[in-house]
Structures are given as structure tokens and as C-alpha cells.
C-alpha positions in Angstrom: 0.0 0.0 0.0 1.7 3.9 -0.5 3.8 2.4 -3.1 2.9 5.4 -5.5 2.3 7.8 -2.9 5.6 7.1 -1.3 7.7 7.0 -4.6 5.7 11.1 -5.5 6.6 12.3 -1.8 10.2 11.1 -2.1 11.1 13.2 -5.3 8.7 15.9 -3.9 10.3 16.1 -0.2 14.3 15.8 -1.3 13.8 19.3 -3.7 13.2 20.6 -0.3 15.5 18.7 2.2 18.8 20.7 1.6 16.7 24.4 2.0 18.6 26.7 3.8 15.6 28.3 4.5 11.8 27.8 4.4 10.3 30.5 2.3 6.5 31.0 1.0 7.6 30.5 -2.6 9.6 26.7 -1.8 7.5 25.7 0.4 4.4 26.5 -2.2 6.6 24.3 -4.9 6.3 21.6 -2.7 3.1 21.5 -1.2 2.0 22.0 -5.2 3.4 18.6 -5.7 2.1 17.2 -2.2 -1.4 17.7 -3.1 -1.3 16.4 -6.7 0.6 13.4 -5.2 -2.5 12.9 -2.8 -5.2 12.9 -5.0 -3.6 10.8 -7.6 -3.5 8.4 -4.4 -7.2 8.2 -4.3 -7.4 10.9 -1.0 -10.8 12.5 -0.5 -10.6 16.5 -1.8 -11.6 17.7 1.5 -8.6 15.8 3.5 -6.1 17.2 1.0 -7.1 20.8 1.2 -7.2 20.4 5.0 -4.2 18.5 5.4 -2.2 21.1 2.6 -3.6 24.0 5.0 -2.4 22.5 8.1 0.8 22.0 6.7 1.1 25.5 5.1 0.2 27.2 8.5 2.5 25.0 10.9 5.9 25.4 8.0 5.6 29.4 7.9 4.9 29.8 11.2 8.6 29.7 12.3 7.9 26.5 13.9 11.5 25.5 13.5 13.6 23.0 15.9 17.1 24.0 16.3 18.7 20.7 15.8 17.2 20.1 12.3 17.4 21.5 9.0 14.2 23.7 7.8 14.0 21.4 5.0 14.3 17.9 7.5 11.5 20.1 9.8 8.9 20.5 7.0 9.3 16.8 6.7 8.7 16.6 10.4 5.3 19.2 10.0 4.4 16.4 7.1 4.6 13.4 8.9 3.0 14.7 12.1 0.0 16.1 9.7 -0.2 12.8 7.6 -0.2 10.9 11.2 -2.9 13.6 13.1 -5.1 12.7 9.6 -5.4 9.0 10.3 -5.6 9.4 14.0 -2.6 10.3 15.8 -2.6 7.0 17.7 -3.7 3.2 17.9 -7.2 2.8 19.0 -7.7 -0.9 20.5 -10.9 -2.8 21.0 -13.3 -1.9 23.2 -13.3 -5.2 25.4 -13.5 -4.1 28.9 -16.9 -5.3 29.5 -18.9 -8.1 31.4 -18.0 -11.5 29.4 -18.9 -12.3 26.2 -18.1 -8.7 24.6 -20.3 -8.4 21.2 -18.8 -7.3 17.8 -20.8 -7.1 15.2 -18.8 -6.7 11.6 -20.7 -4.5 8.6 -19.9 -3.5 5.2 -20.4 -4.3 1.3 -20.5 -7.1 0.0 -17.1 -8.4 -1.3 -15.5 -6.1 1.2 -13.8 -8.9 2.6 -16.1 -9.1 6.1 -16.3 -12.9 6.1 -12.1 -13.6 6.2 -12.0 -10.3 8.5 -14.5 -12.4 10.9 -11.9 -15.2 11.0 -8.6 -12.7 11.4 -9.9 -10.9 14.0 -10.8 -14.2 15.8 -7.6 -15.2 15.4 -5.8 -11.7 16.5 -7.8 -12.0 19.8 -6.8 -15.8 20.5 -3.4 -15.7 19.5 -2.5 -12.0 21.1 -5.3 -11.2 23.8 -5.1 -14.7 24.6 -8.9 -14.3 24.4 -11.8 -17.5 23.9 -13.9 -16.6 20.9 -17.4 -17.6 19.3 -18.1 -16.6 15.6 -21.3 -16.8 13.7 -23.0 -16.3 10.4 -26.3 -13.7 10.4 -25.8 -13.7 6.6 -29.0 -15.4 5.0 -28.6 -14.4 2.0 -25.3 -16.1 1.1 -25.6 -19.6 2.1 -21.7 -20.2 1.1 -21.0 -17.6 4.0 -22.2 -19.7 6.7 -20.4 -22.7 5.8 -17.1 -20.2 4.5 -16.9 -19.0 8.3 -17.3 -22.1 9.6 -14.7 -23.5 8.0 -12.8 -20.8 9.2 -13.9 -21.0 12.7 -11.7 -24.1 12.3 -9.0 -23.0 10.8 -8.5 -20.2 13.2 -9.4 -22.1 16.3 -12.8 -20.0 17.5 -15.8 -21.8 18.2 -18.6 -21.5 16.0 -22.4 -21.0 16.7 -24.5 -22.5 13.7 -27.2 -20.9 11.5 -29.2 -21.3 8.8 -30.7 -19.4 6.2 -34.5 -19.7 7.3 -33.5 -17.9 10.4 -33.6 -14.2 11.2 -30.2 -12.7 11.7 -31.4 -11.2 15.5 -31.9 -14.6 16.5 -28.9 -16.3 15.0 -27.1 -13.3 17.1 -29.1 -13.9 20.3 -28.4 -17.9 19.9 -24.6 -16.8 19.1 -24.3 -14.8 22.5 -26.8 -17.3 24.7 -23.9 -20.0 23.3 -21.1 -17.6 24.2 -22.2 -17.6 28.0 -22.5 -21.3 28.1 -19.2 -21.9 26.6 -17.8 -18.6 28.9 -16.4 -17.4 25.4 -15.0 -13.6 26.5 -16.1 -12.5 22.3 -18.6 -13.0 19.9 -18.2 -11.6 16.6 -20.9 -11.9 14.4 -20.7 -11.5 10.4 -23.3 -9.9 8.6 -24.8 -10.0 5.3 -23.8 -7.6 2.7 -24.7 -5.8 -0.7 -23.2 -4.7 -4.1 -24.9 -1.6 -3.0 -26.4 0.5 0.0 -29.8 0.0 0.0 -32.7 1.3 2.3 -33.4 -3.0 3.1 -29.5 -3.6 3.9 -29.6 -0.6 5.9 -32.7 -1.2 8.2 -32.3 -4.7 8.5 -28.7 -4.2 10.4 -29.8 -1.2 12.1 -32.4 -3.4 13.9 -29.8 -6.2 14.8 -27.9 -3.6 16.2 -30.3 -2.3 18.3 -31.3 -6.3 19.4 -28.1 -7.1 20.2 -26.1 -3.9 21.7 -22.6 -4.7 20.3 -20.0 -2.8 22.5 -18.0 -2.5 19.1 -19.5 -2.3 15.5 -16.7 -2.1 13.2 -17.0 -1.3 9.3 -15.4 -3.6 7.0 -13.8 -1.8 3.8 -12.3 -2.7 0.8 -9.1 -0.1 0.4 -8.9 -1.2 -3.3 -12.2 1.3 -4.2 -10.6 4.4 -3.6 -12.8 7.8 -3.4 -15.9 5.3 -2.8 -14.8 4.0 0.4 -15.6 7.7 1.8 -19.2 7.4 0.8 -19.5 4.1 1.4 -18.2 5.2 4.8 -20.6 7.8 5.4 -23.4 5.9 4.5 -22.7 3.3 7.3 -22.1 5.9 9.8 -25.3 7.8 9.4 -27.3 5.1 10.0 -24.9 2.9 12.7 -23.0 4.0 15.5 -19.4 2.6 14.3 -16.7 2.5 16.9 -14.0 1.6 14.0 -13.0 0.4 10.9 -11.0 -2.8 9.4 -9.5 -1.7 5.7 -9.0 -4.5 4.1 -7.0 -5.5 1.2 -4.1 -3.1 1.8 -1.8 -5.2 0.4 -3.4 -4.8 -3.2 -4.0 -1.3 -3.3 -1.1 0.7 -3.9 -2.5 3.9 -3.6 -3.7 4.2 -0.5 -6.2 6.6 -0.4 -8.8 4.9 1.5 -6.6 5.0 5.0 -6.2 9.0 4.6 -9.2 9.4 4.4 -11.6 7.2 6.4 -10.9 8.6 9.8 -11.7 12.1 8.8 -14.8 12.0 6.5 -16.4 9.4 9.8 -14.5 10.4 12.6 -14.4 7.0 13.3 -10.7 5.4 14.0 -8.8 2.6 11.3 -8.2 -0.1 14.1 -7.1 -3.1 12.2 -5.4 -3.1 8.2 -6.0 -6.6 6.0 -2.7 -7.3 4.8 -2.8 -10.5 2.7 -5.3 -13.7 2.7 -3.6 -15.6 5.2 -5.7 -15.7 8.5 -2.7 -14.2 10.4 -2.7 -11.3 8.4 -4.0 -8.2 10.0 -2.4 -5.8 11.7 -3.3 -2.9 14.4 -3.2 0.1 12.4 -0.6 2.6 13.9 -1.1 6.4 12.1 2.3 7.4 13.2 4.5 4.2 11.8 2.6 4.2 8.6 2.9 8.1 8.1 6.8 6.8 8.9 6.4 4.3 6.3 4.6 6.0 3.5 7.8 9.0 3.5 9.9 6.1 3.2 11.2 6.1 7.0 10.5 2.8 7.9 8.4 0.9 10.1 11.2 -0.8 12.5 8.4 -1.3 15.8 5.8 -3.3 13.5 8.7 -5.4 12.0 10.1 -6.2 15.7 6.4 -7.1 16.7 5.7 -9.3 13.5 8.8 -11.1 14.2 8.3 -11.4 18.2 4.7 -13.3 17.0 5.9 -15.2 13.5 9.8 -16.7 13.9 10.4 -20.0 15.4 12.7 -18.2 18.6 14.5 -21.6 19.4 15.7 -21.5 15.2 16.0 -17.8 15.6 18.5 -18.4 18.9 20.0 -21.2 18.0 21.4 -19.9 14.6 22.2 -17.1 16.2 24.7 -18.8 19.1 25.7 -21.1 16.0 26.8 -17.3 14.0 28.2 -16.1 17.2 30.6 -18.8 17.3 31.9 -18.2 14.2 30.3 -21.9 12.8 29.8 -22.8 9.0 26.6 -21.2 7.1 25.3 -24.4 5.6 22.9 -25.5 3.2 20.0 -26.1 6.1 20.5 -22.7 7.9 19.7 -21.1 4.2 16.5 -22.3 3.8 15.9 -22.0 7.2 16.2 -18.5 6.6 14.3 -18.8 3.9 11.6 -20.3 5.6 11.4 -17.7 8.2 11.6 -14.7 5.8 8.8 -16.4 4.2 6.9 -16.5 7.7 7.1 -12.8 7.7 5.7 -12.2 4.1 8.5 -12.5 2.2 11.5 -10.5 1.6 9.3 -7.2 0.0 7.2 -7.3 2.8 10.3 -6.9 5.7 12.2 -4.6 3.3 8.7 -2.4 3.1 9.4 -1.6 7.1 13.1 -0.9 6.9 13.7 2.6 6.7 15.7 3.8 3.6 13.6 1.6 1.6 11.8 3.5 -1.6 8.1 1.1 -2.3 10.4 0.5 -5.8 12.6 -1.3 -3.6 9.8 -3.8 -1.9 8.0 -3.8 -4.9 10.7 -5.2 -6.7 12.1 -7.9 -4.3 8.1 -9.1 -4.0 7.9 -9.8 -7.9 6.8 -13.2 -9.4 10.2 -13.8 -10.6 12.0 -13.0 -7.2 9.8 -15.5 -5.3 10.0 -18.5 -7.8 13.8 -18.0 -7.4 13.0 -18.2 -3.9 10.8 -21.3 -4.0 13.8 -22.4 -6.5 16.3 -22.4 -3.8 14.5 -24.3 -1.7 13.1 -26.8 -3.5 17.3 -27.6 -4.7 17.6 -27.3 -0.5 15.1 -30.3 -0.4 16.6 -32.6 -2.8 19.6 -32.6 -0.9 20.7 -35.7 1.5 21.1 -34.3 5.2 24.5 -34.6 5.1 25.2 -32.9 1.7 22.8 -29.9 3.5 25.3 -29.8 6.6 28.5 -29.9 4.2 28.0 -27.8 0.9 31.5 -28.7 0.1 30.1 -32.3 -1.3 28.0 -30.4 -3.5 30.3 -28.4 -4.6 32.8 -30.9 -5.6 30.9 -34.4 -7.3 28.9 -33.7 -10.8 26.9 -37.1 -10.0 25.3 -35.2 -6.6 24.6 -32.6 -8.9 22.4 -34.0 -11.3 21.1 -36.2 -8.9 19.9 -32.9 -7.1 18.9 -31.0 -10.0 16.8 -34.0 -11.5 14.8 -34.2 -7.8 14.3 -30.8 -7.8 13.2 -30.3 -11.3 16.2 -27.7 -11.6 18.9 -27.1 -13.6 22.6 -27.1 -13.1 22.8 -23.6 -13.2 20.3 -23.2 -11.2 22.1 -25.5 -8.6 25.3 -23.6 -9.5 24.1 -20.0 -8.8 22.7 -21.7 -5.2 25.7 -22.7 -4.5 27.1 -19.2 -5.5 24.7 -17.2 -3.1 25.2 -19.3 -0.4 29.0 -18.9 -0.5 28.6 -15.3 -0.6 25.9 -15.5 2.6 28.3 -17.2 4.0 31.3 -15.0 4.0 28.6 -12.1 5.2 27.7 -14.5 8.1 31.3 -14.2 9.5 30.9 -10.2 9.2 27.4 -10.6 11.2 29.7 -11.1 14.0 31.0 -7.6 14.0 27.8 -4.2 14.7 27.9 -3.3 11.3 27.3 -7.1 10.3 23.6 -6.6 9.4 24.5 -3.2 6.7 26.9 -5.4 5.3 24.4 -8.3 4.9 22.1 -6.2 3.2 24.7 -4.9 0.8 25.7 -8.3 -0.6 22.3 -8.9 -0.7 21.8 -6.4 -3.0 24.6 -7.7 -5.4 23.2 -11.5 -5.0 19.9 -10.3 -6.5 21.1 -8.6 -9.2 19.0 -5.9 -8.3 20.4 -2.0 -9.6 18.3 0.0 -8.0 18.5 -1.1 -5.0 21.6 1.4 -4.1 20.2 2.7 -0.7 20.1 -1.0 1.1 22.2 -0.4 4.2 21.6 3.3 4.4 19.5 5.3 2.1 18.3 5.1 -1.5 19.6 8.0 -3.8 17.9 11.1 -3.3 15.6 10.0 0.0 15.1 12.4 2.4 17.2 12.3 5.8 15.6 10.7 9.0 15.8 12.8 11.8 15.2 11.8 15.4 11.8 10.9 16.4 
């Protein structure tokens, strides 16, 4: 998500980074190219004028820190405006009430409320440690209540069933009477959607609402349909009382306009982002990291936290003890690596969240042809005996394991070769991992492995990106 909207700012913010001073005329220039770069990112018209004004206001009111540049400050004023637009600051669930706390999920049809159902489940069992009930008031869409269901499953919640001759007040009221039996601490319940707001969609959902009392109602919305996610926004918060919203398919939308402009056409706070189709991926929506994020700063804290929750910490230590002591890099710490990286999203994803890295760069390393070379490696890894994984040498030195290898595989000998090539190189940055600026140097040979040109910033900052400056 941002990808264009970070690559516009980038070249818009570094005409102004070296300034000696902030004057009406550069800072006009810039906030010319700001705004253009906003609406071309799907943002509401109303947000952009206000955010441009705020901006304009707070950089020629000498509001200038004596440790910076007046250039770094109005990228300061910019981050703190595109953060105070999306909220200023995580807004959690509402769960602080007498067991089971209701959520009841709305939105369009297609939105993405069904798999939302399931993540969030998932979020609350896995993080807040919390027992959850699900169920189906969806009628309409017979494949919903079996789809969540299976998901229930999958996800580990328990599910209350329904069926599509019942009235979606007393599937709820079943859900919740089930909930207290069980001593579930949340029920979420999905409801059914539309292609379009209509009048029906509108009362039927305001009367479930009123039934069951929900302590939060959350809005499911699609990111990918740009200016219509504000009226479709609106819509649903003139006629429910919303406590927040879940934008989903961020991953797919890489304009991003949605997420500006949400919180300030409903007032209502993003608290959850779908990042993928995986049922672990959603993430608590932090204004300040993605404002970080979209100017191409980085999102360090989410990428400590997604790593906390998704690598195998025994590997994780053991490798590193292994590195520490100056051990081999074999074949099986590779695609162990590779496994784990994998975990995480893949390599564009964890690139994404360090700082210094353009969305070109992410982009780029998430292709189709990156990740088959990927799934390449490891496949080779695979057709390896145990012991030719623990000493690459053996590969390295016999043609017959070779094609043996590369015919299990369904490879090639080059392909084998250029394995054997990377891992030789990963291995002599391994040794330097031993030393504080170990990880830069990583990242430089892994720029040179990839064959990837533009990737000229990995290990401090692409070409022509603005400077961080202290948070």
C-alpha cells in the first residue's frame, strides 16, 4: 500500500531537504506537488485541502527545531499532519466489559467481512489470549455460513450455527446465549452484505444492532475502491454508530487513499489493516508508523512485533549462538532463513518496514520472478541428503550429486550452481554478522546477489531520499 504515494513524496520532499531556509515560494513548490501526489492516491478533496492547509500554516509559522534543517522540519510538519489525519494513535478494541463482549462486523458485499470475521478471531486468540465464538447472520449467502465455519476451524474459535431460514437477530441472540455457556469472553458476528447501500441492507442491520447492543460495531472496507470507500463510509455511519473500521486488502492497493481518508470523512478510528489472505494477516493500524512508512522512513516497531509473533525463537536463537561462534553457514541454515523470511511475508514485505527503503525497492524484491527464485532455492535445498545440507562442500565438488539434485528438484545445473554461488557469498557475510555493522553489510551483498540496480540505498538510504531525523 503507498507504493505510488511514497515514490511522489520522495522526489517531492528531497527538492526541499537541503533548503537553507523555508520561504512561501519553496514551500508552495512543494506542497503544489504534495497535493497532486494525494489525489492521484485516491485521497478525499476535502482531507487534501485540510491536510495542505495545516501543513502551510505550521511550516511558515517559524515553527523550526534547532537541531534540524528547515527542510528535515517540513518533513517533520508532514509526517505529524499525515499521522494527526489518520488518527494520531492506535485505537484498541473496546473489550473491557462483562463477558462475552459483542462485535458485530458490517460492510459491502465483497469487502472482505467474512475472512475479517476469521482474522480478528484469530488476533484475539493468539494475542489477547482471548476465547472466541463466531457466527454467520448472513442469509442471503448460504456459502457464507459454511465459509466462516470452516474458518472458525481453521482459526481455532468456536462456531455458533445458522441457517438461512433464520432471522439474523436470532442467530445473534443464539450466538451470545452459546457464548455464555461456553464462557467465550467474544462473539463476533458477520453480517450480510450488498453490491450496493440500500434502504433494506440498511434497516435490517440497524435493527440487529439495536437487538443485540454490540460494545463494538466495526466497518469492513475494501481499500482497493478508492474515493468510494468515503461514501460508502458515510453511509454506514449515518445510520450505525461505528466504533471503527478494518481496511482490508491493503496489500493490493497501492495507492492508499482509503486509509487517509476514512478517519476524517467518519471520525471513526482505522483499528485493524488486512494485509494479505492468510488468516494471520492483520495488523493494528498505527497512524504514526505508517505516516513513517509511506515517507519512506521505515516501520522498524511493526517489523520487531511481526517477528516477536511469526519466527520459530529456538531457530531464531539457536542460529544465532551457532553465528556467534563463528560456525559454518550451511545449506540447512539457508532455507531455514528462507523459511522464516517467508513467515514474515516475504523479503518485499520486511524490506517495506526498513527505513531507507523506496516502495520500488519492496515492490521489486516481491515480484513473481523474485519468489520463484526463492521457491527455486528451496526446492534444490530439499533434494539434498542431510548430510550434503550440513557440508555444501560435497556439493560443490561431485557432478553425480549434482544431477542427482537438480533431477529431484526439477532444476537445472545452473540453477544448482548460482545456489551454490549465493550461499557462499551469505556465508562469507555471516562471518561479518559477528561484528555491529554485520547486518548493513548483509544487506549490501544482498543487494549484489539479487542482481538488483536499483536497490543502491540497502544499508543506508536510496539516492535522493530524504534524511531521518530523530523521532
Amino acid at each position: 500500500m503507498f507504493d505510488n504515494l511514497t515514490d511522489r513524496l520522495s522526489l517531492t520532499l528531497r527538492t526541499i531537504t537541503g533548503k537553507a531556509k523555508l520561504s512561501e515560494d519553496n514551500i508552495q513548490d512543494a506542497l503544489r506537488d504534495v497535493r497532486k501526489a494525494l489525489l492521484e492516491a485516491d485521497v478525499a478533496l476535502p482531507v487534501v485541502k485540510d491536510f495542505i492547509e495545516r501543513v502551510k500554516l505550521r511550516a511558515l509559522g517559524q515553527e523550526v527545531n534547532k537541531s534540524l534543517s528547515p527542510g528535515q522540519q517540513f518533513i517533520k510538519i508532514v509526517q505529524d499532519e499525515l499521522t494527526h489525519v489518520m488518527g494520531d494513535s492506535n485505537e484498541t478494541l473496546n473489550l473491557a466489559v462483562a463477558a462475552p463482549a459483542v462485535i458485530l462486523m458490517a460492510g459491502l458485499q465483497g469487502a472482505g467481512k467474512t475472512t475479517s470475521v476469521a482474522k480478528l478471531a484469530r488476533y484475539l486468540k493468539d494475542r489477547e489470549k482471548k476465547k472466541v465464538l463466531v457466527a454467520s447472520a448472513d442469509i442471503y449467502r448460504p456459502a457464507a455460513i459454511l465459509q466462516l465455519q470452516t474458518l472458525a476451524t481453521e482459526v481455532g474459535a468456536l462456531f455458533s450455527p445458522s441457517s438461512t431460514d433464520q432471522k439474523p437477530i436470532d442467530i445473534a441472540r443464539a450466538a451470545i446465549d452459546m457464548a455464555k455457556k461456553q464462557f467465550a469472553d467474544v462473539v463476533i458476528i458477520d453480517t450480510a452484505g450488498r453490491l450496493h447501500i440500500d434502504a433494506a441492507l440498511m434497516d435490517e442491520i440497524k435493527q440487529l444492532h439495536a437487538a443485540i447492543n454490540p460494545v463494538e460495531t466495526l466497518f469492513v472496507i475494501d481499500a482497493m475502491i478508492g474515493q468510494d470507500a468515503v461514501n460508502t463510509a458515510k453511509a454506514f455511519n449515518d445510520t450505525l454508530p461505528l466504533t471503527g473500521v478494518i481496511l482490508t486488502k491493503t496489500d493490493g492497493d497501492a495507492r492508499g487513499g482509503a486509509a487517509l481518508s476514512v478517519r476524517h470523512v467518519t471520525g471513526k478510528p482505522i483499528k485493524f489493516l488486512g494485509v494479505g489472505e492468510k488468516t494471520d494477516a492483520l495488523e493494528p493500524f498505527h497512524p504514526d508508523r505508517l505516516a513513517s512508512r509511506i515517507l519512506g522512513m521505515g516501520d522498524m516497531l511493526s517489523l520487531i512485533e511481526e517477528a516477536e509473533q511469526k519466527l520459530d525463537k529456538q531457530k531464531a536463537e539457536k542460529f544465532a549462538k551457532k553465528i556467534q561462534k563463528g560456525k559454518g553457514f550451511d545449506f540447512e541454515d539457508l532455507r531455514d532463513q528462507l523459511q522464516q523470511m517467508n513467515n514474515m511475508g516475504g523479503i518485499g514485505a520486511m524490506l517495506e518496514k526498513l527505513p531507507g527503503m523506496g516502495a520500488g525497492v519492496s515492490q521489486m524484491m516481491q515480484n513473481d520472478e523474485t519468489l520463484k527464485q526463492f521457491k527455486r532455492m528451496e526446492a534444490i535445498i530439499n533434494s539434498m541428503t542431510p548430510a550434503e545440507r550440513r557440508k555444501p562442500d560435497l556439493v560443490l565438488n561431485i557432478g553425480s550429486r549434482k544431477k542427482r539434485i537438480t533431477n529431484g528438484s526439477g532444476t537445472t545445473i545452473q540453477d544448482l550452481n548460482r545456489l551454490c554461488k549465493q550461499h557462499k557469498q551469505m556465508s562469507k557475510m555471516m562471518k561479518k554478522m559477528k561484528n555491529p555493522k554485520g547486518m548493513m553489510n548483509m544487506m549490501r551483498g544482498l543487494e549484489g546477489q539479487m542482481g538488483a540496480g536499483g536497490l543502491g540505498g540497502i544499508g543506508g538510504m536510496p539516492k535522493g531520499m530524504p534524511p531521518r531525523f530523530p523521532r
